[in-house]
N, C-alpha and C positions, 0 to 999 in steps of 0.2 A: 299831643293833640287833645283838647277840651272836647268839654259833648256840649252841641247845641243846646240852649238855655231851654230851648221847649223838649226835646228830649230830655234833658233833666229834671223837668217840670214831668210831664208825664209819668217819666217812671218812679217819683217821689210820692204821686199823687196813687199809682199805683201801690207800692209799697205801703202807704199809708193805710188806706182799703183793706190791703191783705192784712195789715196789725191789729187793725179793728174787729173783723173776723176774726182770727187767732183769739183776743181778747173775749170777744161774745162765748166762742167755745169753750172756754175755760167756765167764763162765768153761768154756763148753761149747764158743763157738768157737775159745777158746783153744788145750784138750786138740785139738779138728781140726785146728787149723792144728797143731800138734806132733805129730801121728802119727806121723811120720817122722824126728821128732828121738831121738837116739839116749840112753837112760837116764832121757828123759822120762817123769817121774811123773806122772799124770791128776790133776786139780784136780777139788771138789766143791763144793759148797753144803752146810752144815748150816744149818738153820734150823729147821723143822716140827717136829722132838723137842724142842726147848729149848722153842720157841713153845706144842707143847703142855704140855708141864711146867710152864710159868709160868701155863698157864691150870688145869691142875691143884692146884695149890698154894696159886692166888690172888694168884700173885705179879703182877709188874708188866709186860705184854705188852711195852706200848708201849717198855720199855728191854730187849729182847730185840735182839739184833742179829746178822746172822747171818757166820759166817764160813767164810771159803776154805780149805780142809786140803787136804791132801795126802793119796793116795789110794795107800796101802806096800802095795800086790800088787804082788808080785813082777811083775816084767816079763816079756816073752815075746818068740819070735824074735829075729833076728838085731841087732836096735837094744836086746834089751833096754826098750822102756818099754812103759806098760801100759794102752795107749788102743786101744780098739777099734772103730775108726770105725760099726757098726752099734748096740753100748752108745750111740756118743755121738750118734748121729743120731735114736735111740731116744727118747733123753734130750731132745734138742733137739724133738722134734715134743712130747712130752708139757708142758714147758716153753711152747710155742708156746700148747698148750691150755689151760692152767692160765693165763698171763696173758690171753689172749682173753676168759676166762672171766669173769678180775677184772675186766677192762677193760667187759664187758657191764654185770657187776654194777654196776659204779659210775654206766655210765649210765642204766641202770633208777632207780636210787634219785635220780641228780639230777632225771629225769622225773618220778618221785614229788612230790620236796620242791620241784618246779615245778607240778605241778597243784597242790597243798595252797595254793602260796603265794597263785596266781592264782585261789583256788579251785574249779577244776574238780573 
């Protein structure tokens, strides 16, 4: 038995979401562990603006992919680099939110397409 083309769309699009989050974490506790490294430049996530431009356009989501930059604000204090550990703790709790959030979603919708199957 195959899964419906929009169930598989969904939860690709789901999956996707979650990887991008995953990826932000890393790259958030990366910029914390470097707070104190000296010229260190702060790392970001783009993803959201291209993701929504492709969905703008009608382009193709699911080949959106997102990438790591580099973040050219000048740096500050005595090291020079430009992480601000409450920016990035900031970041990190909202991050935390935003996957939690996917993460519910996705189990709601498999309780879904578990009543439907068994049908409740």
């Amino acid at each position: 038995m195959s899964v419906p083309p929009l169930i598989a769309r969904d939860t690709a699009r789901l999956r996707q979401l979650l990887d991008v989050a995953a990826l932000r974490q890393e790259v958030i506790a990366s910029n914390i562990a470097n707070a104190s490294t000296a010229n260190y430049q702060r790392r970001t996530v783009r993803f959201e603006d291209m993701f929504r431009e492709a969905l703008a356009t009608k382009g193709r989501v699911d080949e959106v992919e997102p990438r790591v930059e580099v973040d050219k604000t000048p740096g500050a204090g005595p090291n020079q680099n430009n992480v601000t550990r409450e920016r990035e703790l900031a970041d990190l709790s909202a991050n935390a939110l935003r996957y939690e959030l996917l993460a519910r979603a996705g189990t709601v919708k498999l309780g879904i397409l578990r009543a439907a199957i068994e049908g409740r």
